[in-house]
Structures are given as structure tokens and as C-alpha cells.
C-alpha positions as CSV (number, residue, x, y, z in Angstrom):
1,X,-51.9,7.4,53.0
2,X,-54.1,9.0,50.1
3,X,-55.6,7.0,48.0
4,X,-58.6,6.7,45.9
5,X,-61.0,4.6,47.7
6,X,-64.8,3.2,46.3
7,X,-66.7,4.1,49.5
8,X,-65.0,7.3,50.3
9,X,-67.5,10.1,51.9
10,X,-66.0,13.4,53.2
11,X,-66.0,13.3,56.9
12,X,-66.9,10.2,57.5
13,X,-64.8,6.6,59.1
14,X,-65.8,3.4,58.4
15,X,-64.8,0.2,60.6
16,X,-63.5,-3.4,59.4
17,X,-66.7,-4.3,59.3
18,X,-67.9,-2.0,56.9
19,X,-69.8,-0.2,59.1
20,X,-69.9,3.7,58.0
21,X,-70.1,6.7,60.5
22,X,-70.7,10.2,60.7
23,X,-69.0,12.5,63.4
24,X,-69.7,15.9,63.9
25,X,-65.9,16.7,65.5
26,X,-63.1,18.3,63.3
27,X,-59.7,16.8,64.2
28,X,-58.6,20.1,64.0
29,X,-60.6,22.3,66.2
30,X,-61.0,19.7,69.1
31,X,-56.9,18.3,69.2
32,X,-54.5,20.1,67.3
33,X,-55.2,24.4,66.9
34,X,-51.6,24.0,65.7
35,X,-52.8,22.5,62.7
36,X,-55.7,23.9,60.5
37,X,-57.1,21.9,58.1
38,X,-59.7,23.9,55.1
39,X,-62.9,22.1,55.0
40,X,-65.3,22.8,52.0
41,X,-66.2,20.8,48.7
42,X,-63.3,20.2,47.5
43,X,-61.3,19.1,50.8
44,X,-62.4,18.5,54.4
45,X,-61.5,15.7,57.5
46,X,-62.8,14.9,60.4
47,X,-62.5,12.1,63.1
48,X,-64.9,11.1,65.8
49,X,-65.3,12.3,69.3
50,X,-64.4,9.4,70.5
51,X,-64.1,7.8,74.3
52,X,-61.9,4.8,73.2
53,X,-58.9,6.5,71.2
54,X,-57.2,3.1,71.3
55,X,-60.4,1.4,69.6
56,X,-60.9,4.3,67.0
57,X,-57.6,4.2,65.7
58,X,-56.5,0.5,65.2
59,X,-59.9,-0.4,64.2
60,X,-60.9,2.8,61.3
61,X,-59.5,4.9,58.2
62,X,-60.1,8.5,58.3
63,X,-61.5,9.7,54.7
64,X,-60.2,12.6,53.1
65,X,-62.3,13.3,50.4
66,X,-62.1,15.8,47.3
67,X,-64.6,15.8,44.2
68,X,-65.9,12.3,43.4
69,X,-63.8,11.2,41.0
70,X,-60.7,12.4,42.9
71,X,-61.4,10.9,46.7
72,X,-58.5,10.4,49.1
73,X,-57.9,8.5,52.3
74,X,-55.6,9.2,55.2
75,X,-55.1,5.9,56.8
76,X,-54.5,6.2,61.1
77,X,-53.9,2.7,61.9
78,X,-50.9,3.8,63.4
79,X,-52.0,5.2,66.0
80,X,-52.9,3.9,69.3
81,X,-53.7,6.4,71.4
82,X,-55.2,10.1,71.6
83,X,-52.2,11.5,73.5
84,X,-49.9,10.0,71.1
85,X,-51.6,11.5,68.1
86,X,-51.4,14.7,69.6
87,X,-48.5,14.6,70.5
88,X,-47.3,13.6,66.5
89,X,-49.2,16.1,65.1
90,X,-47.7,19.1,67.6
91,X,-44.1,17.6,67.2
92,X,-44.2,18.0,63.1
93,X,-46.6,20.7,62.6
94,X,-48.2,21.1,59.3
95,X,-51.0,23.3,57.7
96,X,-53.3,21.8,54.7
97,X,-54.9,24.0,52.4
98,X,-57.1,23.7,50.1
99,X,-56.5,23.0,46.1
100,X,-58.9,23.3,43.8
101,X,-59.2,19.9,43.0
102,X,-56.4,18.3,44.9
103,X,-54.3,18.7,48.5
104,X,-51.3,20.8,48.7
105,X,-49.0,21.6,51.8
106,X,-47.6,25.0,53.3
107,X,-44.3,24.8,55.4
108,X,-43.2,21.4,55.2
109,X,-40.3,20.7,57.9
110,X,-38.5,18.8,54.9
111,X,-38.3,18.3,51.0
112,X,-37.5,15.0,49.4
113,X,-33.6,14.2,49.1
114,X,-34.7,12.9,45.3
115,X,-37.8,12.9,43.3
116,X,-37.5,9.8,40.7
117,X,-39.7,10.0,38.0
118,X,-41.0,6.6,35.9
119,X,-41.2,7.9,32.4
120,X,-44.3,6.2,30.0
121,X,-47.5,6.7,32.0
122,X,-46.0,9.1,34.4
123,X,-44.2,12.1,32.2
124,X,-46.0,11.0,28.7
125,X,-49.1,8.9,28.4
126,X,-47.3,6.5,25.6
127,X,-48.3,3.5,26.1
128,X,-51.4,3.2,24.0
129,X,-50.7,5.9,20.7
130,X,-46.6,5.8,21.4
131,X,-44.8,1.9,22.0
132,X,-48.1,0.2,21.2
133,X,-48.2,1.7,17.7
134,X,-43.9,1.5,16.9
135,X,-44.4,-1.9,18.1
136,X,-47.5,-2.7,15.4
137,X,-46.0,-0.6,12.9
138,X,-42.1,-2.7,13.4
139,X,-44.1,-6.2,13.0
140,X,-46.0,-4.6,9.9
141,X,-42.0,-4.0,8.4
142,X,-41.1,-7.4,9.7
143,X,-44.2,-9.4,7.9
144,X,-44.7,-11.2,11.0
145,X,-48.5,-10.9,11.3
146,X,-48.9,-9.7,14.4
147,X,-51.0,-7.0,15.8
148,X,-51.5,-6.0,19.8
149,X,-54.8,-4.4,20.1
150,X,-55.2,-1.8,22.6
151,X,-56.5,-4.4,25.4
152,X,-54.1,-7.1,24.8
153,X,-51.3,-4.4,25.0
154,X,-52.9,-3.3,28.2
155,X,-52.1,-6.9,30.0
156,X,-48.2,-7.3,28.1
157,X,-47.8,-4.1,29.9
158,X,-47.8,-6.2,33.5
159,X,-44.2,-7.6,31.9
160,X,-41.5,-4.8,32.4
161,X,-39.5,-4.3,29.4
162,X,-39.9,-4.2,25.8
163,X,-37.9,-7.3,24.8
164,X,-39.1,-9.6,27.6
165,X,-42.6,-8.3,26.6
166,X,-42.2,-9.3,23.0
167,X,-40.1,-12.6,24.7
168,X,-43.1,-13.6,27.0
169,X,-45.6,-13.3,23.9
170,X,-43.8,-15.2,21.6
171,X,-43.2,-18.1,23.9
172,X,-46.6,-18.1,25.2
173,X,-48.4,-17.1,21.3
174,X,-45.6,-19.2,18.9
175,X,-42.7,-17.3,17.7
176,X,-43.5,-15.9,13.9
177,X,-42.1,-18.2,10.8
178,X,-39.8,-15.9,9.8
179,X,-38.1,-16.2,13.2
180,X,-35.0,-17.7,14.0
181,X,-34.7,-21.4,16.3
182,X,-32.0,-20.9,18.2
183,X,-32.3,-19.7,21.5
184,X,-29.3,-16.9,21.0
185,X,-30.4,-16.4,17.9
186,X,-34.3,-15.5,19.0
187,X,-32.6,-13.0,21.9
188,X,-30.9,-11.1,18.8
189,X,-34.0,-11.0,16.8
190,X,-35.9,-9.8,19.4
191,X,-33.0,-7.1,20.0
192,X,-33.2,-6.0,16.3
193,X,-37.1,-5.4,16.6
194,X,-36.9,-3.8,19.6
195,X,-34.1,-1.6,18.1
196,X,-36.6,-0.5,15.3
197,X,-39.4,0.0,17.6
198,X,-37.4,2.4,19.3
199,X,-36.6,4.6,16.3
200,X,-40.1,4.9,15.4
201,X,-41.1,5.7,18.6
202,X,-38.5,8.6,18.9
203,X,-40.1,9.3,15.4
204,X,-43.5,10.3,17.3
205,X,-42.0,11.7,20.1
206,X,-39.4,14.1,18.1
207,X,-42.3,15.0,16.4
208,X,-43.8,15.9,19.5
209,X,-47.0,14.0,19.1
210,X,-47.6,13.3,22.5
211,X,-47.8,15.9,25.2
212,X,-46.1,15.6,28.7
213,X,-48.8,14.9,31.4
214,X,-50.4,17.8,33.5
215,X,-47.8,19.3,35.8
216,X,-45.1,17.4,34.7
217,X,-43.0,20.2,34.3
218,X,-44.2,22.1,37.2
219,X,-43.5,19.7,39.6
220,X,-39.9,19.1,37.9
221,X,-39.1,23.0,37.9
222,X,-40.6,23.2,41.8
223,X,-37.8,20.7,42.2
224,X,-35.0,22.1,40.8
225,X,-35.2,25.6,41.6
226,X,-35.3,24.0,45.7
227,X,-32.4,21.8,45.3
228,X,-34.2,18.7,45.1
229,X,-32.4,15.8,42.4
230,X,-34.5,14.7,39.9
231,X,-34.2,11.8,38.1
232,X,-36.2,9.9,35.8
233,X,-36.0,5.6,35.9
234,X,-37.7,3.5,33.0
235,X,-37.7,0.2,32.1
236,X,-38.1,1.8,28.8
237,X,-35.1,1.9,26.5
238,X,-32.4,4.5,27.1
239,X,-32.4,6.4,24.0
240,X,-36.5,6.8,24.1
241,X,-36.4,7.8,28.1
242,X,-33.7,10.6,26.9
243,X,-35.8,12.0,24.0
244,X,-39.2,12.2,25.9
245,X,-36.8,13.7,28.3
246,X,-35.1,16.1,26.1
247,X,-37.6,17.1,23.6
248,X,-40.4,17.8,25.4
249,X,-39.2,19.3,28.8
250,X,-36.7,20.7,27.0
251,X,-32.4,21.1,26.8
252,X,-32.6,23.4,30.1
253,X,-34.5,21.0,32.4
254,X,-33.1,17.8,30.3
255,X,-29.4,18.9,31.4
256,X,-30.2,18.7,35.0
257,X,-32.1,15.0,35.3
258,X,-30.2,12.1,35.4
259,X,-31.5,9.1,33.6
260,X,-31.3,5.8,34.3
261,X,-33.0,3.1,31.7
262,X,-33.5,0.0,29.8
263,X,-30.4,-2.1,30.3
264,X,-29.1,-0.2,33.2
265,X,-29.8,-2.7,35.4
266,X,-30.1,-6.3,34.9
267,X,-33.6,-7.0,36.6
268,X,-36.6,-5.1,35.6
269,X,-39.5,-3.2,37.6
270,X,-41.4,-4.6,39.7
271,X,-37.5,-5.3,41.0
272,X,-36.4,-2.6,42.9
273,X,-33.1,-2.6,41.2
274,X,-33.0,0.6,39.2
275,X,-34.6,2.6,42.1
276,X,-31.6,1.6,44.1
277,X,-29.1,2.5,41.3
278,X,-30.7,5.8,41.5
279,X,-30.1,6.7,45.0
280,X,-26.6,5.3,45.0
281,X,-25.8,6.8,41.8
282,X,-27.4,10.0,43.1
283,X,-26.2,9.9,46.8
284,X,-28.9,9.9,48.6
285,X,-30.6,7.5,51.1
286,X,-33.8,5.7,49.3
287,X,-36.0,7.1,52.8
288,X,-35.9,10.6,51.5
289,X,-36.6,9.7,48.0
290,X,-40.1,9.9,46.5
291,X,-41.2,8.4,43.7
292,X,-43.7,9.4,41.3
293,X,-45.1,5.9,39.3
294,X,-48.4,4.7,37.4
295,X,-48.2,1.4,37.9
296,X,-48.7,-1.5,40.1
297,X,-45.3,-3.1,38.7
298,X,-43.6,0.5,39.1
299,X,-45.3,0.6,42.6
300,X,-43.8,-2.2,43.5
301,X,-40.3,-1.4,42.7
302,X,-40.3,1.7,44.5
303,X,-41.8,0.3,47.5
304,X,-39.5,-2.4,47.7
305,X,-36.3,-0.1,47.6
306,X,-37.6,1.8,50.5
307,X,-38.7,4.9,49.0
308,X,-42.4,7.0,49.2
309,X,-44.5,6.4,46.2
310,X,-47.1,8.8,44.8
311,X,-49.7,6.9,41.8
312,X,-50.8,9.2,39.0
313,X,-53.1,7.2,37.2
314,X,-52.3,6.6,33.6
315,X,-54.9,5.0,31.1
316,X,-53.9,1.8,31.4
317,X,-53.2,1.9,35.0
318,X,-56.6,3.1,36.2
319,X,-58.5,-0.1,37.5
320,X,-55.0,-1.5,39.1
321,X,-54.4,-2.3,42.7
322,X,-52.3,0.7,44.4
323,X,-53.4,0.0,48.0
324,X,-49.3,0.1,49.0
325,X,-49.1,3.7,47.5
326,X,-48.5,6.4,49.7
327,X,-50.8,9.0,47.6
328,X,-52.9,7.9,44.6
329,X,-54.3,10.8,42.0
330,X,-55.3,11.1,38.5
331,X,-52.4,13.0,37.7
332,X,-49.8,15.5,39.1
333,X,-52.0,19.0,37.6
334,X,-51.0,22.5,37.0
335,X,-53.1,25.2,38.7
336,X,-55.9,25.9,38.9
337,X,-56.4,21.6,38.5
338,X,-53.4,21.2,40.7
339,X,-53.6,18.0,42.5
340,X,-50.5,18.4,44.4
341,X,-46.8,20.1,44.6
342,X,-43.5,19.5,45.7
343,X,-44.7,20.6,49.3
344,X,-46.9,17.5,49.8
345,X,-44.4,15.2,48.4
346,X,-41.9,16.8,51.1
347,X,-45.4,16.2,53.7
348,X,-44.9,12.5,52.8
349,X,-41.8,12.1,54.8
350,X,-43.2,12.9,58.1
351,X,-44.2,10.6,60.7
352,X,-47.4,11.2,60.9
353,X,-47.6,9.6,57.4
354,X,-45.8,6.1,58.4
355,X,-48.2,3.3,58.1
């Protein structure tokens, strides 16, 4: 599993005691010549020469390690044995090559059946200058005297959903004078200001305000043009998901992605429910799906559908706990900042990857 990890040094294992340990072995010239790994600045691993396999692996995390801020692990817990880690890597060989700043695979024995997109955080960084500000601005219309500064925002986002963000706020904070008493009546006037939000928020996005997140659309097009479904699945409301969608990856991609959003489903992330809709809907088994969140909730939901989960850190997101993640960057990157490709997504799927 890649991940970013605090004590992370290139070449290096540390035990569960904390203990941290240099080897001078590469995994790749002393077990596997099937399987060369490039080992320089930005990307490099190595594993002990060890005389108790059984020890090494049950009891250590192998490091893989690019520049500081981007630091990855590749977690062998898995393992029991030297023979049998041979004998995975020689049964699904792989080569690793370096990226500039990230890890990309060459030749992956398969590609994802689906790759499911969340859309704020993931494809657009909206959270902070795109729903936080249509959500200020609609309470401004409203005269309800309400503002959500950047950090309180940042913890309503832990509640999935734009109404039962607004919902959990209001019952914990008071509901606004001007609000109705009734419990029916409160769901519809939260539905009418989440219906303005929404247009205001298309607003900024229509204007194309906010940019699509570094290789977004590379990743998407990699996709496509291999077969691969791609779908994007949002808490988010439909109509928003579908303009992000359509006006900034534009009518040609948009017309292949299927979206699924908002009400679809009647649970919200961190339930699994829309990521399941997705790979009935899309017809194919959630194993061979991976999913692309920035979010613990998001993580979560993809996790507990069965799927592969890549983190892409989003603003928000950054300080959050993604230990479950299969592969955890700063974002998705076009070349020559690439941090990874439709090829390492595929490299997720392989055994040697189950934790």
C-alpha cells in the first residue's frame, strides 16, 4: 500500500517497535531479476538481507520513498515467507519506473474494470472558494445570519451531503428565526436553500472559476481511449456533479462518464451505497473497480464496497487519516509532475498489493 507516511526514509524498514534500519540489499537485484525497480532521488526500495524471512515480513513496512513531501510506503505484512514472495512477484511480473515526482507502472497484467471518480476535492478543489462561498452567499439572500468560515466549513465537511450538512448545523447551532417549526416544514426549507446554493455554485463553475485538479483529465482520457468505464459518484447534488462534469472536461469526455449523485441513493458517503450503485449500474464487479477519493468519509465508502482506493489529497483533506487507502498522493499530476497513470491504478489489482 502507498501512502504518505511521517517517518518515511528511502531504503529503509522500521519494526513495531519503532526501531529504524538500514539494508544495503535491493529487493530487486538479490530475489526477483524479473522485476526491476529504478532507484534514484525520486524513487528507490529496498528490503533487508534477511535470515528470518518469516520475522522480516510479519513484523516490518518496506518504505518507498519519493521527494519529501511526496513519501510512499509499500506495506509486506502479507507475506510470510521468502519463497512465497518470490514466488508472487515471478507469478505477476511487473516493472517500476521512475516518475519524476511520482510511481508509474509499465505492462500491467490487468486494467481496472471501472475507475469511479468522487467529484469536489478529487476533479475540482471546490470546497473552500466553490460550496463554501454559494452556501455564505444563499444565507446572505436568506437574512439568516449565518457565516461558515473556512475552518468551521472544514469540519461540516466530515457530514456527507449538503442538506444534512446545513441539517446537522442547525440542530446542533439553533435553526435561524426566520425558519419554519415543523419538522416537514424545516426538510423543505432546507431543500429550497440547498436548491439556491446549487445555482450559484453552477454560477462559479459555468463561469469556469475553478480549474479541474492536475491530471484529471489525463487520467480520464488514459481511461477511455483503453476501454476502462469511468464514472464520477458525489454526494454532491446532481445538477452541480454534471456541470463540473460537463463544463470543464468538456461535451466529448462528459458524454462518456456516467454520473451518479446527490439523491441517487438514499444513504450518503461514508455508506458504501452509491459506489455499489455504480458497479451494478455499470456492470462490473466492485474488485476491479478503483476509486479515486480525497476523503476519509469517501475512503470509507469505497473501501466498504470492496473496491481499491487511491487518496489525492485535497485542501481540506490533507491532515486526515487514510491509513486504509491503497495509494495516497497529493494529487493525480500531468507530466513532467505526474504522480501516477492508469497503469498503476491497473498495478493495484494484483496480488502482490492485497494487504
Amino acid at each position: 500500500m502507498y501512502s504518505t507516511h511521517p517517518d518515511c526514509i528511502c531504503g529503509s524498514t522500521v519494526d513495531k517497535s519503532g526501531t529504524r534500519s538500514r539494508y544495503k540489499d535491493t529487493l530487486v537485484s538479490r530475489y526477483s531479476p524479473q522485476v526491476p525497480v529504478m532507484a534514484s532521488t525520486a524513487f528507490s526500495l529496498s528490503l533487508a538481507t534477511f535470515s528470518s524471512p518469516t520475522a522480516l515480513f510479519s513484523n516490518t513496512k518496506t518504505f518507498i520513498a519519493g521527494p519529501k513531501s511526496h513519501e510512499r510506503t509499500l506495506s509486506s505484512s502479507f507475506l510470510a515467507t521468502r519463497t512465497s514472495f518470490c514466488q508472487t512477484l515471478r507469478s505477476r511480473p511487473m516493472s517500476l519506473r521512475k516518475g519524476s515526482r511520482g510511481v508509474t507502472c509499465s505492462a500491467p497484467s490487468a486494467l481496472p474494470s471501472a475507475l469511479l471518480f468522487d467529484c469536489d476535492g478529487v476533479l475540482v478543489d471546490t470546497e473552500k472558494d466553490g460550496h463554501r462561498i454559494s452556501f455564505n452567499d444563499t444565507f446572505k439572500e436568506r437574512e439568516l445570519g449565518v457565516i461558515w468560515d473556512v475552518d468551521l466549513y472544514g469540519e461540516l465537511l466530515k457530514i456527507g451531503g449538503g442538506k444534512e450538512r446545513m441539517t446537522a448545523y442547525f440542530n446542533k447551532t439553533g435553526w435561524p428565526e426566520k425558519s419554519p417549526k415543523g419538522e416537514e416544514e424545516r426538510k423543505e426549507f432546507i431543500a429550497s436553500l440547498h436548491k439556491r446554493k446549487t445555482e450559484l455554485f453552477m454560477a462559479l463553475i459555468e463561469k469556469k472559476l475553478l480549474p479541474l485538479r492536475p491530471g484529471v483529465g489525463k487520467l480520464i482520457d488514459q481511461a477511455l481511449q483503453k476501454g476502462v468505464k469511468v464514472a464520477v459518484c458525489s454526494t454532491s447534488n446532481e445538477k452541480a456533479v454534471s456541470a463540473i462534469v460537463s463544463c470543464l472536461l468538456g461535451p466529448q469526455r462528459a458524454e462518456k462518464i456516467k454520473i451518479f449523485a446527490g439523491d441517487v441513493v438514499p444513504r450518503k458517503k461514508p455508506d458504501p451505497a452509491i459506489y455499489v450503485l455504480a458497479a451494478s449500474t455499470l456492470g462490473v464487479d466492485p474488485s476491479s473497480c478503483v476509486v479515486v477519493e480525497d476523503s476519509a468519509i469517501g475512503l470509507a465508502a469505497a473501501k466498504a464496497a470492496g473496491m481499491k482506493c487511491i487518496v489525492t489529497k485535497s485542501g481540506y483533506t490533507a491532515d486526515e487519516d487514510f491509513l486504509n487507502a491503497d495509494a495516497v498522493f497529493d494529487c493525480i499530476g500531468d507530466p513532467p509532475e505526474e504522480r501516477f497513470d492508469l497503469s498503476f491504478c491497473g498495478s493495484l489489482l494484483e496480488k502482490q498489493y492485497v494487504s
